[in-house]
Biopython code that builds the backbone (N, CA, C, O; Angstrom):
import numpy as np
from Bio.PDB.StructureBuilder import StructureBuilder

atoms = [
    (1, "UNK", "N", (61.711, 56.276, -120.878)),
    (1, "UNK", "CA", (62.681, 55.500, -121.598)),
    (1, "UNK", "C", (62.750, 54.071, -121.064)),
    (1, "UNK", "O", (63.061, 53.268, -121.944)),
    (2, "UNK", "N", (62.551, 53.560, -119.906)),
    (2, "UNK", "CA", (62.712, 52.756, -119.231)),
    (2, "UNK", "C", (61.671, 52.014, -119.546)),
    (2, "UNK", "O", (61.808, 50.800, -119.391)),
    (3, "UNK", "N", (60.319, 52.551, -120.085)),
    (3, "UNK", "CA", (59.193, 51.631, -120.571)),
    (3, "UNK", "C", (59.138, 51.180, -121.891)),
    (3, "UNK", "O", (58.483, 50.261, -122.380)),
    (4, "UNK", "N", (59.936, 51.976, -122.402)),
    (4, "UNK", "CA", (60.663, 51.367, -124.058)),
    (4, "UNK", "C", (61.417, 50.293, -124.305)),
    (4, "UNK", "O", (61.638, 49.633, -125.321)),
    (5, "UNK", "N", (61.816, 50.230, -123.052)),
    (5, "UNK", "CA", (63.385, 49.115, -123.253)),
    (5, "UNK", "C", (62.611, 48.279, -122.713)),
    (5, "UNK", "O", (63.007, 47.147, -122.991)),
    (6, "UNK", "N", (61.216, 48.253, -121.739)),
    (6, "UNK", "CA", (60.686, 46.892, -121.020)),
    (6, "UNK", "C", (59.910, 46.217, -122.140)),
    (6, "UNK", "O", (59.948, 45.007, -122.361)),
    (7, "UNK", "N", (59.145, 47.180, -122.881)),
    (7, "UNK", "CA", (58.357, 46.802, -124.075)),
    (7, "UNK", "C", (59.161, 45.605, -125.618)),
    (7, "UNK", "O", (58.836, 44.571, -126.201)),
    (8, "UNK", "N", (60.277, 46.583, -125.663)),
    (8, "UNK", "CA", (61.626, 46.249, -126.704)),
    (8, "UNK", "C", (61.780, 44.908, -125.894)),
    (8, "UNK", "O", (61.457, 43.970, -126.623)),
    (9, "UNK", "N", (62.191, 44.459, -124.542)),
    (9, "UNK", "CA", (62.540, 43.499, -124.320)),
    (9, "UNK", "C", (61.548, 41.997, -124.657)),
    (9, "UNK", "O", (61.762, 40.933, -125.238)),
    (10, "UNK", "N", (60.477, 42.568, -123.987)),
    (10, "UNK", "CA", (59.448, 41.462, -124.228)),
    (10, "UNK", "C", (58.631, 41.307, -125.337)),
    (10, "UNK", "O", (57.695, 40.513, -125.422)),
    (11, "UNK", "N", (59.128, 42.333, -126.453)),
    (11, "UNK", "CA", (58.582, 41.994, -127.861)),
    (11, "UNK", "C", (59.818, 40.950, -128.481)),
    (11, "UNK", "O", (59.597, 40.089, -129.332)),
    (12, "UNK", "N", (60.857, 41.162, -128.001)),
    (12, "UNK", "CA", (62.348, 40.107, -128.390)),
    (12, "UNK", "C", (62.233, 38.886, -127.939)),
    (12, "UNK", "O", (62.432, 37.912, -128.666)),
    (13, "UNK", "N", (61.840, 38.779, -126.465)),
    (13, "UNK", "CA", (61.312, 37.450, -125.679)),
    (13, "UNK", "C", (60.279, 36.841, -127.082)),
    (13, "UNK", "O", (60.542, 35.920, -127.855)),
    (14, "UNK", "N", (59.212, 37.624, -127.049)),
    (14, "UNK", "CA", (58.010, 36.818, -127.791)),
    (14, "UNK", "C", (58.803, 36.458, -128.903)),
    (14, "UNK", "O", (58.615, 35.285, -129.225)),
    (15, "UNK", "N", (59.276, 36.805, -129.304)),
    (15, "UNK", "CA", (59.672, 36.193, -131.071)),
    (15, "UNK", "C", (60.543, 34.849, -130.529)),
    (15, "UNK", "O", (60.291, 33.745, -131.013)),
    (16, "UNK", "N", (61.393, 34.982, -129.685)),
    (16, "UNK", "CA", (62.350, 34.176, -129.380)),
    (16, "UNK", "C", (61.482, 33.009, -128.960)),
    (16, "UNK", "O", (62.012, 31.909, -129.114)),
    (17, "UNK", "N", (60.339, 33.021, -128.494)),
    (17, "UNK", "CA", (59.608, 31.994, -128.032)),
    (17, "UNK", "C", (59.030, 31.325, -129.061)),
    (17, "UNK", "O", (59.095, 30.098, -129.132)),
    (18, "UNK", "N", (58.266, 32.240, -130.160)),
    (18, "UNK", "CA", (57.567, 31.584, -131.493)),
    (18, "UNK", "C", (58.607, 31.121, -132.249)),
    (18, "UNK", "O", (58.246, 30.083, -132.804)),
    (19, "UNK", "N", (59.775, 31.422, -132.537)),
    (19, "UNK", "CA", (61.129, 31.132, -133.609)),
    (19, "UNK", "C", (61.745, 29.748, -132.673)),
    (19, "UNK", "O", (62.550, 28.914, -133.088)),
    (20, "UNK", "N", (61.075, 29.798, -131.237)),
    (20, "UNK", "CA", (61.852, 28.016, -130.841)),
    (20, "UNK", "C", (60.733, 26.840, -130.726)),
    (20, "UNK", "O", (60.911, 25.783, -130.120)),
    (21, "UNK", "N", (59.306, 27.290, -131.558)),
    (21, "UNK", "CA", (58.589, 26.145, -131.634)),
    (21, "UNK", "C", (58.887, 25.928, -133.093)),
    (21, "UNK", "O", (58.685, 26.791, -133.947)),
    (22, "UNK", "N", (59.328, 24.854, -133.311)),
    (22, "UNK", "CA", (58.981, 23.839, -135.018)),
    (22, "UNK", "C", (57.885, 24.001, -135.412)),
    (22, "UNK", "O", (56.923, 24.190, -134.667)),
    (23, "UNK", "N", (57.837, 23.960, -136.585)),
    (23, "UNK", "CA", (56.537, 23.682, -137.416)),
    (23, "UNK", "C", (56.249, 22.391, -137.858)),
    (23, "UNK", "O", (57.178, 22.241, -138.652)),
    (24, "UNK", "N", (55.791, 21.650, -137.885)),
    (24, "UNK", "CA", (55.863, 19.896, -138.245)),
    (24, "UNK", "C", (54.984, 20.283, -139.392)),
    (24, "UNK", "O", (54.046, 21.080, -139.356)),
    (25, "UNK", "N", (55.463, 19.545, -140.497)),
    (25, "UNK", "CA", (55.152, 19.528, -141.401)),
    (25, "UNK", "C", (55.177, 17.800, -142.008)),
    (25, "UNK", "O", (56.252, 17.335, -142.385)),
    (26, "UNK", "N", (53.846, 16.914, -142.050)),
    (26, "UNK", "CA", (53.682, 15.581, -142.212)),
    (26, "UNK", "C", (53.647, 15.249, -143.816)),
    (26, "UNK", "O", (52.916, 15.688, -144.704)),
    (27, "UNK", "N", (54.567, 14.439, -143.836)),
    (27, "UNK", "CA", (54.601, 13.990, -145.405)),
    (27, "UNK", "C", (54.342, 12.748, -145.126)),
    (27, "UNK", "O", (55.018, 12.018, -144.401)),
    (28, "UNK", "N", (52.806, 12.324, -146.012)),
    (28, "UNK", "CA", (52.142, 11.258, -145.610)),
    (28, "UNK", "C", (52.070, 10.556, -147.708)),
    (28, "UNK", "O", (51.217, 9.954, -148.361)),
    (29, "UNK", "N", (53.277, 11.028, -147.977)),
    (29, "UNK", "CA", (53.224, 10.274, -149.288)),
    (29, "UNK", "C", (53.192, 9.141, -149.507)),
    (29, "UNK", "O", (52.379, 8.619, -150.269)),
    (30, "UNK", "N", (54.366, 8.347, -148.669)),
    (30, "UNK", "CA", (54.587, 6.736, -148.938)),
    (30, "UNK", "C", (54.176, 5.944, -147.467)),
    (30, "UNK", "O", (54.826, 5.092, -146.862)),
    (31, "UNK", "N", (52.519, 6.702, -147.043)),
    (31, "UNK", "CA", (52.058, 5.698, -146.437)),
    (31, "UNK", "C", (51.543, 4.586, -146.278)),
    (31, "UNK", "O", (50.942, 4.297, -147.313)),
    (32, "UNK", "N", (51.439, 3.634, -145.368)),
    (32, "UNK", "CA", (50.672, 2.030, -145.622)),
    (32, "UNK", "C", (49.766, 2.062, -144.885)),
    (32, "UNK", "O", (49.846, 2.611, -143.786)),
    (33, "UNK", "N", (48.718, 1.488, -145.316)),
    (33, "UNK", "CA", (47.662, 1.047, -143.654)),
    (33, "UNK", "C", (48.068, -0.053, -143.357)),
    (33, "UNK", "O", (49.089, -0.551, -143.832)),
    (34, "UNK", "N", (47.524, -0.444, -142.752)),
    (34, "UNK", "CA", (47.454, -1.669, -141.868)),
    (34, "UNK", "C", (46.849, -2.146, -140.838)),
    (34, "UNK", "O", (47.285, -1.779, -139.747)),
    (35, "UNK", "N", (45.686, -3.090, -140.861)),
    (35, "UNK", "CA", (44.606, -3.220, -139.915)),
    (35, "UNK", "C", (45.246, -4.908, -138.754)),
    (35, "UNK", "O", (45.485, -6.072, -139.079)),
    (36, "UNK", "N", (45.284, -4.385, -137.805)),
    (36, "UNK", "CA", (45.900, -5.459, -136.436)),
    (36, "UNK", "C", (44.948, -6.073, -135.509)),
    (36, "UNK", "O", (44.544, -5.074, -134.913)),
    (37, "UNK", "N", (44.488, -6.814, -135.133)),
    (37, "UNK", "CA", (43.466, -6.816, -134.105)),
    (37, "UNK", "C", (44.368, -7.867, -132.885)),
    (37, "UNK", "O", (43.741, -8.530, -132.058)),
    (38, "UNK", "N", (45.637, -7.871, -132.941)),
    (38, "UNK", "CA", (46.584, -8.720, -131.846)),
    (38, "UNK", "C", (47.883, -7.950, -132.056)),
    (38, "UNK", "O", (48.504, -7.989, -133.118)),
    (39, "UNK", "N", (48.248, -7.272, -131.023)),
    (39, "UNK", "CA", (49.214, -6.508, -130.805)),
    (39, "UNK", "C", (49.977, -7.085, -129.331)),
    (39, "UNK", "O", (49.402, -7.079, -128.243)),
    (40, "UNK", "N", (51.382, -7.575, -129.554)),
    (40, "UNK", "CA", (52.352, -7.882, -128.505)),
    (40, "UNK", "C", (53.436, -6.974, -128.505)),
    (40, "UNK", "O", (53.538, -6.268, -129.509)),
    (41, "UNK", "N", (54.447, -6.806, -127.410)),
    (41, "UNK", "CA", (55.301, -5.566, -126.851)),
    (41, "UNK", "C", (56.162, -6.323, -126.188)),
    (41, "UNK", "O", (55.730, -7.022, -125.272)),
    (42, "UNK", "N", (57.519, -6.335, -126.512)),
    (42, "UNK", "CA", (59.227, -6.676, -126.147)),
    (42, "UNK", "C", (59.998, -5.103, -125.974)),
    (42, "UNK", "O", (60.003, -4.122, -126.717)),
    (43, "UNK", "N", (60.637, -5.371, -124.628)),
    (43, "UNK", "CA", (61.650, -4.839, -124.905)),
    (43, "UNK", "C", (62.913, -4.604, -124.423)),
    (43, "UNK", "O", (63.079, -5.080, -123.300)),
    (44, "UNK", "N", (64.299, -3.769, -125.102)),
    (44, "UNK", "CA", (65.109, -3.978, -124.230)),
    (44, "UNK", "C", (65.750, -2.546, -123.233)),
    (44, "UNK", "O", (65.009, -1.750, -122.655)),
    (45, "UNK", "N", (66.657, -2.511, -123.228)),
    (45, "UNK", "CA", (67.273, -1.712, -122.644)),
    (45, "UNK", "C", (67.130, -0.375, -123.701)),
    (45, "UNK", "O", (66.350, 0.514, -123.360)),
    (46, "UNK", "N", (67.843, -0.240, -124.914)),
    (46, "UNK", "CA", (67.579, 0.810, -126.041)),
    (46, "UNK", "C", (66.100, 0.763, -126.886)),
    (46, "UNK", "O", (65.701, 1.765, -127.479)),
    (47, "UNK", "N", (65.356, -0.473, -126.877)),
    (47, "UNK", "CA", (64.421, 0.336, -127.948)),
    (47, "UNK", "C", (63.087, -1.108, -127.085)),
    (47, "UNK", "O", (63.325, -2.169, -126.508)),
    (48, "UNK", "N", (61.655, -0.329, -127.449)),
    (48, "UNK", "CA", (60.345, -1.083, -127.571)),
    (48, "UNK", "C", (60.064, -1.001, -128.522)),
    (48, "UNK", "O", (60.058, 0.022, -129.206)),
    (49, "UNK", "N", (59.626, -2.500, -128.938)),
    (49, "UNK", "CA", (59.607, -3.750, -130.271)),
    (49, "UNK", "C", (57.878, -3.763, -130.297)),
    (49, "UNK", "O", (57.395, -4.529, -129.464)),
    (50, "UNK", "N", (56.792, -2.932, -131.240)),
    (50, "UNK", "CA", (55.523, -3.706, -131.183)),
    (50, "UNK", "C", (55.450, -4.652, -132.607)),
    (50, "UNK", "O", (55.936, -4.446, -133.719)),
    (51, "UNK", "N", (54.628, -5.777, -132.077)),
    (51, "UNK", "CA", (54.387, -6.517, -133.242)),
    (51, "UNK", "C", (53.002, -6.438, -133.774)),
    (51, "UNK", "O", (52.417, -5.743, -132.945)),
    (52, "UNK", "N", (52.346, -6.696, -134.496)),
    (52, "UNK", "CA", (51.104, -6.335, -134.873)),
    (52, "UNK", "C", (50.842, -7.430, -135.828)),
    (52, "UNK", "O", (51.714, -7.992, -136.491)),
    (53, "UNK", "N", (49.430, -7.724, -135.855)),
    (53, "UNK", "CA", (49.105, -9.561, -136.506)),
    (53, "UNK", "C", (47.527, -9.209, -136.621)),
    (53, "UNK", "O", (46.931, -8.313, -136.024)),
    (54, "UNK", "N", (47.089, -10.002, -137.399)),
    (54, "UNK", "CA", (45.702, -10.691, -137.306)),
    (54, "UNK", "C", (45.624, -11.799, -137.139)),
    (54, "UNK", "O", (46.377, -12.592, -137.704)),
    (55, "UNK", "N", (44.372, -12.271, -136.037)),
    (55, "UNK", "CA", (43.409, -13.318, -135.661)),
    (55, "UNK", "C", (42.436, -14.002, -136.339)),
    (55, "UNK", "O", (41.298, -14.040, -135.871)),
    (56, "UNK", "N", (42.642, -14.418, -137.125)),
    (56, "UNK", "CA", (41.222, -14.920, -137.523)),
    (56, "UNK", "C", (40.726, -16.006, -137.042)),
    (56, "UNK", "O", (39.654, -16.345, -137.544)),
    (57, "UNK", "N", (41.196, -16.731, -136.149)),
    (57, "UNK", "CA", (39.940, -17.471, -135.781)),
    (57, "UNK", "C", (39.255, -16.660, -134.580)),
    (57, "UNK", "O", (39.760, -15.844, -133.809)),
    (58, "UNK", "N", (38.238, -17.034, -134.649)),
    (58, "UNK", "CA", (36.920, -16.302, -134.466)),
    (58, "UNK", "C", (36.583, -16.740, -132.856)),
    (58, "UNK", "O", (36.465, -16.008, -131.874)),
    (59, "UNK", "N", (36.473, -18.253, -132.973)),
    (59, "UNK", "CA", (36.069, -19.163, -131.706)),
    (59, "UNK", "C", (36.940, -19.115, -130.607)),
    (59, "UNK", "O", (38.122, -19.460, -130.595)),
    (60, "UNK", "N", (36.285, -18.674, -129.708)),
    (60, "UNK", "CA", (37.069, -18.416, -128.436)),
    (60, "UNK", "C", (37.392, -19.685, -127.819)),
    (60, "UNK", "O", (38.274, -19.541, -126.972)),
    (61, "UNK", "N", (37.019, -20.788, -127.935)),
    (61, "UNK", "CA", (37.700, -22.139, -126.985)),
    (61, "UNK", "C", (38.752, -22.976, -128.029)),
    (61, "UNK", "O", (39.101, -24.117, -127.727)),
    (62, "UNK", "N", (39.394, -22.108, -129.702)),
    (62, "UNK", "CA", (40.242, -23.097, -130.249)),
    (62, "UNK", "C", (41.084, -23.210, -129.571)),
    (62, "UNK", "O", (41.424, -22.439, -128.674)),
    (63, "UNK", "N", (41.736, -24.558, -130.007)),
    (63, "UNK", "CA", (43.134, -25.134, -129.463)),
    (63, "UNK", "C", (43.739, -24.759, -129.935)),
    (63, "UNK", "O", (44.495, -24.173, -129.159)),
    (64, "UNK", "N", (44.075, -24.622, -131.035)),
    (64, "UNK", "CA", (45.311, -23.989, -132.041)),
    (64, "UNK", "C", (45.281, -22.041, -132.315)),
    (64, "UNK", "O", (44.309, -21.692, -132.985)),
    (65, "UNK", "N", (45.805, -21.395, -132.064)),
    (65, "UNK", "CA", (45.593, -20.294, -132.558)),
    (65, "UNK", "C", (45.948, -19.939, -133.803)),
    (65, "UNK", "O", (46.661, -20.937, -133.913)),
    (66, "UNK", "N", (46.074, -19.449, -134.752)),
    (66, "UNK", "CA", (47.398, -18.509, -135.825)),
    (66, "UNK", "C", (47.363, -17.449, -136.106)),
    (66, "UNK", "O", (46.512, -17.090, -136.920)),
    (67, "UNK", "N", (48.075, -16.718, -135.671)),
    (67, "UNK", "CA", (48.355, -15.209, -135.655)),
    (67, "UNK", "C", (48.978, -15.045, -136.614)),
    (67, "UNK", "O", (49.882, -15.876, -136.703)),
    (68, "UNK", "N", (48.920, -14.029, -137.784)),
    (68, "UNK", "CA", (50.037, -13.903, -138.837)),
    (68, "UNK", "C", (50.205, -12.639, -138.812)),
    (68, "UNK", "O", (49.356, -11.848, -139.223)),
    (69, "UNK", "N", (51.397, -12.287, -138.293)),
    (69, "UNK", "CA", (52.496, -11.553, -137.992)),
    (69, "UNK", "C", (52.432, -10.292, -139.244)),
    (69, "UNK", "O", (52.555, -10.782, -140.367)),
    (70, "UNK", "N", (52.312, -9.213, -139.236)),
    (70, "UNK", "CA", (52.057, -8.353, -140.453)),
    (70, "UNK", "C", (53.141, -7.404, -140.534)),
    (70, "UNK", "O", (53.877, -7.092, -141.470)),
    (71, "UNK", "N", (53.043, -6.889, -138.935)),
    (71, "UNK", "CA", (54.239, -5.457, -138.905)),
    (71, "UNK", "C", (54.906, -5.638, -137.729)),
    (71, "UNK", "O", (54.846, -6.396, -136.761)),
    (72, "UNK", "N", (55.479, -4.827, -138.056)),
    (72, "UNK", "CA", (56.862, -5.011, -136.345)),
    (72, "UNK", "C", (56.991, -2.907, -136.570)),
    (72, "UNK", "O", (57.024, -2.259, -137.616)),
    (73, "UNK", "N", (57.027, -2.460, -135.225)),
    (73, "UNK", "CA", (57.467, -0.920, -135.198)),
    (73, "UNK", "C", (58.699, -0.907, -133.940)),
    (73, "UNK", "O", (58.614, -1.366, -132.801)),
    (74, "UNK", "N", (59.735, -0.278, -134.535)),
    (74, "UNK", "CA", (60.342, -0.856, -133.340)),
    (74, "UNK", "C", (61.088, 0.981, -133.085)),
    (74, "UNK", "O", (61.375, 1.728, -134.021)),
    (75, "UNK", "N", (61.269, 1.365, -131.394)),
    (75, "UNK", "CA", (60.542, 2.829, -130.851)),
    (75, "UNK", "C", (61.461, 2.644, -129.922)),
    (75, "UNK", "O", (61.629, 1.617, -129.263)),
    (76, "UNK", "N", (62.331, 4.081, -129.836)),
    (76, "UNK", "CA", (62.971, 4.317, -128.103)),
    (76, "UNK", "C", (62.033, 4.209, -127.374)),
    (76, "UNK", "O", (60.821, 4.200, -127.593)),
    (77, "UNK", "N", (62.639, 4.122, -126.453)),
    (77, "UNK", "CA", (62.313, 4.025, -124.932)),
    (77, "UNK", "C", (61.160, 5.439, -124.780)),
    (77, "UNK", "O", (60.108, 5.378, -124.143)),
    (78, "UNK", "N", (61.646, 6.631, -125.504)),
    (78, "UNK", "CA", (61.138, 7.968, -125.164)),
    (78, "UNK", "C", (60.020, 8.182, -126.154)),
    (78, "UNK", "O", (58.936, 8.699, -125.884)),
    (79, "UNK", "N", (60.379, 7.759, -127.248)),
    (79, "UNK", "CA", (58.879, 7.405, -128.059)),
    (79, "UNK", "C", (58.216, 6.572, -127.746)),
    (79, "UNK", "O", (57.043, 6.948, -127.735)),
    (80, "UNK", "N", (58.383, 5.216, -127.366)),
    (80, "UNK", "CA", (57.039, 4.342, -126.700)),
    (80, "UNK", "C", (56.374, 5.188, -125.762)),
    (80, "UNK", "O", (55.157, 5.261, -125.928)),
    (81, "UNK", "N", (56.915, 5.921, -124.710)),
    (81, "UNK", "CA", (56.216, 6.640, -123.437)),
    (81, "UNK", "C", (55.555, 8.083, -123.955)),
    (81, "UNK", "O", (54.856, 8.730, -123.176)),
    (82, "UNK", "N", (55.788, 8.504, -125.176)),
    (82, "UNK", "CA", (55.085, 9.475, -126.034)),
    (82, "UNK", "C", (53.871, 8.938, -126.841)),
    (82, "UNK", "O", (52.946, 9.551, -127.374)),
    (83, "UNK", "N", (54.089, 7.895, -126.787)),
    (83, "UNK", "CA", (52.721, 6.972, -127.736)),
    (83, "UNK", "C", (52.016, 6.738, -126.616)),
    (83, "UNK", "O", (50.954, 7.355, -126.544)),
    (84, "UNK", "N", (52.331, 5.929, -125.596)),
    (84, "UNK", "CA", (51.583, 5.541, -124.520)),
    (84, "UNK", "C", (51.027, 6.651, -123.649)),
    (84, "UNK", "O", (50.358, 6.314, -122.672)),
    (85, "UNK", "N", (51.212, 7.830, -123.874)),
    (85, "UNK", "CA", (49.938, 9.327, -123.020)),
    (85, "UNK", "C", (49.648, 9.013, -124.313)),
    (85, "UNK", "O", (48.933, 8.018, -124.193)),
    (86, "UNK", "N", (49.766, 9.259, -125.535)),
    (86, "UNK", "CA", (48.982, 9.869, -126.800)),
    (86, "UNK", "C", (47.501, 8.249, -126.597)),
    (86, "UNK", "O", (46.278, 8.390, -126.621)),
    (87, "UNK", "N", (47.903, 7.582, -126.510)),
    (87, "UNK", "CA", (46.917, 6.399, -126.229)),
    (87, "UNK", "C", (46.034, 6.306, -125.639)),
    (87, "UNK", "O", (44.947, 5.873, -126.021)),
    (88, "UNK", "N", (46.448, 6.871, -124.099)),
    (88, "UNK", "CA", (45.837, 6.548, -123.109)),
    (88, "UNK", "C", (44.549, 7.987, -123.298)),
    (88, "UNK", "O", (43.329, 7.914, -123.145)),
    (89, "UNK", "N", (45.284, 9.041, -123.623)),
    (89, "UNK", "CA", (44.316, 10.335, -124.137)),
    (89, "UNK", "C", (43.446, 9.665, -124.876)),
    (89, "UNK", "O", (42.278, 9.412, -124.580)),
    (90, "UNK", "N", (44.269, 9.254, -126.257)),
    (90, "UNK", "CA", (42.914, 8.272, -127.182)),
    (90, "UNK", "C", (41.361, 8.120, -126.544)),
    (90, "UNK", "O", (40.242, 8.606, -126.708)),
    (91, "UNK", "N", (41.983, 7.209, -125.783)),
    (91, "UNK", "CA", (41.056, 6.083, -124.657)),
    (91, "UNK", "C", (40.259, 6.192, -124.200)),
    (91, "UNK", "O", (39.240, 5.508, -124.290)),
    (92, "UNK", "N", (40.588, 7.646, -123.163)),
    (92, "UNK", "CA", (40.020, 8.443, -122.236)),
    (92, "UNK", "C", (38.440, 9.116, -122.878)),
    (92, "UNK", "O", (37.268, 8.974, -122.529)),
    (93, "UNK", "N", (39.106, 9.873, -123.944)),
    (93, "UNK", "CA", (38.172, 10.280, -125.094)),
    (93, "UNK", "C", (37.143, 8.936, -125.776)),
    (93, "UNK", "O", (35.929, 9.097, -125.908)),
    (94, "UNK", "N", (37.603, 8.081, -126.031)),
    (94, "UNK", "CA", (36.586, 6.850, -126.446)),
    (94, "UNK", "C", (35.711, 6.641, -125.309)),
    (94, "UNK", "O", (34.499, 6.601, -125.520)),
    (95, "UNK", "N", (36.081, 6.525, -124.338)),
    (95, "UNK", "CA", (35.406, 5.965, -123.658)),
    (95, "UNK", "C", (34.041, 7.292, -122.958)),
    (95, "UNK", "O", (32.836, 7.182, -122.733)),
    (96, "UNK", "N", (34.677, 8.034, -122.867)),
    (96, "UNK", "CA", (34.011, 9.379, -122.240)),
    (96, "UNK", "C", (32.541, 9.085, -123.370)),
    (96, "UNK", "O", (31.401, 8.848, -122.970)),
    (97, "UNK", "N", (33.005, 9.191, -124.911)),
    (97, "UNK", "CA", (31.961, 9.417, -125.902)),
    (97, "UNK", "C", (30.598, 7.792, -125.814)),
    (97, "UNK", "O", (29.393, 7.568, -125.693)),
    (98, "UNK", "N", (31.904, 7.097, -125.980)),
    (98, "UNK", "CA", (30.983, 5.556, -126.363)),
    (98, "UNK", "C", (30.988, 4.633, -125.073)),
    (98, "UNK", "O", (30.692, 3.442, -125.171)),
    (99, "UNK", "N", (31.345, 5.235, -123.813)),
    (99, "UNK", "CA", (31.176, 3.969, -122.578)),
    (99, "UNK", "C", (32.476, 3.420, -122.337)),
    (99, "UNK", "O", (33.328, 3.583, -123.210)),
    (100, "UNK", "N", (32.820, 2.671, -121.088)),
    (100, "UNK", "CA", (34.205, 1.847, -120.702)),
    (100, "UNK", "C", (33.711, 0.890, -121.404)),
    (100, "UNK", "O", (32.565, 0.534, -121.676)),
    (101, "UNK", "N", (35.405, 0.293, -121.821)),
    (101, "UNK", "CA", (35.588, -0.878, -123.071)),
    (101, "UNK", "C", (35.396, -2.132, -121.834)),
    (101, "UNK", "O", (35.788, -1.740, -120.735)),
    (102, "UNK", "N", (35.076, -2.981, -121.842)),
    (102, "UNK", "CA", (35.155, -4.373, -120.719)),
    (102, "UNK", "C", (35.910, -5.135, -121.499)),
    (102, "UNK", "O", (35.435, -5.262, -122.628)),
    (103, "UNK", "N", (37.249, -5.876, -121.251)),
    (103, "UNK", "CA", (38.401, -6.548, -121.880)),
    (103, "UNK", "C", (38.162, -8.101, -121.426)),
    (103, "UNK", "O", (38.806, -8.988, -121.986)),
    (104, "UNK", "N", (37.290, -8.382, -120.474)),
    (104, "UNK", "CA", (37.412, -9.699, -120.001)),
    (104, "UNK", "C", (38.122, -9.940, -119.241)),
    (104, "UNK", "O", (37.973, -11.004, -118.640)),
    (105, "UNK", "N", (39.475, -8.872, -118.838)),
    (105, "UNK", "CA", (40.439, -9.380, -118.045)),
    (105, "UNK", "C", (40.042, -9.548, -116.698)),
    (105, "UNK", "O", (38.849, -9.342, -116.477)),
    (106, "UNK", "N", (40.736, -9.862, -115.776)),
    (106, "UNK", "CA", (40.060, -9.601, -114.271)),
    (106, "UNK", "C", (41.167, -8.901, -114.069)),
    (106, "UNK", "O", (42.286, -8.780, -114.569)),
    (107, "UNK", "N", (40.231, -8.268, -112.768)),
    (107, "UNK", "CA", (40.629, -6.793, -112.250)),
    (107, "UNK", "C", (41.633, -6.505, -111.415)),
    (107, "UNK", "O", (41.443, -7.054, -110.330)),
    (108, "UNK", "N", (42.586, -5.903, -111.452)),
    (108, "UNK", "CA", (43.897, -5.887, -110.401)),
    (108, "UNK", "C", (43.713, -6.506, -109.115)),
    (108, "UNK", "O", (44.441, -7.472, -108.889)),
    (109, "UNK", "N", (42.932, -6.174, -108.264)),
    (109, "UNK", "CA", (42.036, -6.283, -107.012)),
    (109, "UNK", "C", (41.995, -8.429, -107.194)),
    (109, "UNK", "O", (42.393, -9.313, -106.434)),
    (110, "UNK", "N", (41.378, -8.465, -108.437)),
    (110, "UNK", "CA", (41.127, -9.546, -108.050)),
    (110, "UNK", "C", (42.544, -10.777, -108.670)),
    (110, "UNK", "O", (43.323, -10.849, -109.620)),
    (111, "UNK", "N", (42.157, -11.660, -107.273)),
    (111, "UNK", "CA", (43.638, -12.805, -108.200)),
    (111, "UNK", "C", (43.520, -13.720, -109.182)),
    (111, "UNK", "O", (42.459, -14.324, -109.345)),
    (112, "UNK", "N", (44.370, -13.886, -109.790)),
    (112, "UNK", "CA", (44.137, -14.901, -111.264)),
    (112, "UNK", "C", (44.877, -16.452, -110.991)),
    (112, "UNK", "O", (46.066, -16.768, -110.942)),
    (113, "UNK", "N", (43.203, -17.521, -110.788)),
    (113, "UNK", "CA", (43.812, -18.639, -110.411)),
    (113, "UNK", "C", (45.145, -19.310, -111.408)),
    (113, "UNK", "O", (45.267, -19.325, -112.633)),
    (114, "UNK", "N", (45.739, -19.657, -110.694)),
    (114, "UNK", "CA", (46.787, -20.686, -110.784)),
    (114, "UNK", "C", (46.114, -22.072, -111.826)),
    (114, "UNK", "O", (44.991, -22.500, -111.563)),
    (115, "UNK", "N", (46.751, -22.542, -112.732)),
    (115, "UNK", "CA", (46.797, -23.767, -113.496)),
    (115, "UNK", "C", (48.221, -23.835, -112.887)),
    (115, "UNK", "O", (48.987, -22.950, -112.506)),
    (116, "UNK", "N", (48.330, -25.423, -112.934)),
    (116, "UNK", "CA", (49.162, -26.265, -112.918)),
    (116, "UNK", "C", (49.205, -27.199, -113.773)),
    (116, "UNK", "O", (50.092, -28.051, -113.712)),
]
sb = StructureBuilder()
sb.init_structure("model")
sb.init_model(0)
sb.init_chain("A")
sb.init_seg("    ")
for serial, (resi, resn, name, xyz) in enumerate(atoms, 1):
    if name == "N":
        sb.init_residue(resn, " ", resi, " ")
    sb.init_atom(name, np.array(xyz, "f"), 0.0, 1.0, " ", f" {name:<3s}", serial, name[0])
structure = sb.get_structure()
């Protein structure tokens, strides 16, 4: 009897476990694309602000830039840091398949001269 009630218990557990995951269900009716190649990040205390733009000039030594501003997404604090693993996974995976991306930036290690 005692192996009935252990069985009974942990067939109740299991359901209780599948009945507390959601099902997400994506309604992708009134979606937009939108292609960015300049993405900037504000934020405050309650929410992170991304902005998203295209570049078109091309030439890397213009003087003038113009960025035109397309979208703004604006994200708690707890969703930016849910995007940012989902990203960095992205990344990880890009790079594993097609090679590390080289950004031009310089490298933590190294220091970034001073203009005056």
């Amino acid at each position: 009897m005692a192996n009935k009630r252990s069985a009974d218990t942990a067939t109740t557990s299991d359901r209780a476990q599948t009945q507390s995951v959601p099902t997400v269900h994506w309604d992708d009716s009134q979606i937009t694309n939108s292609y960015a190649n300049v993405c900037n990040v504000s934020s405050s205390h309650e929410e992170v602000v991304l902005v998203f733009g295209i570049n078109k000039a091309w030439e890397r030594n213009a003087g003038d830039v113009q960025v035109k501003l397309t979208d703004r997404v604006i994200l708690s604090p707890f969703a930016a840091k849910r995007l940012t693993m989902l990203l960095n996974n992205v990344i990880q995976q890009y790079e594993a398949r097609f090679g590390t991306m080289d950004l031009g930036l310089p490298r933590q290690s190294e220091p970034v001269a001073q203009t005056e």
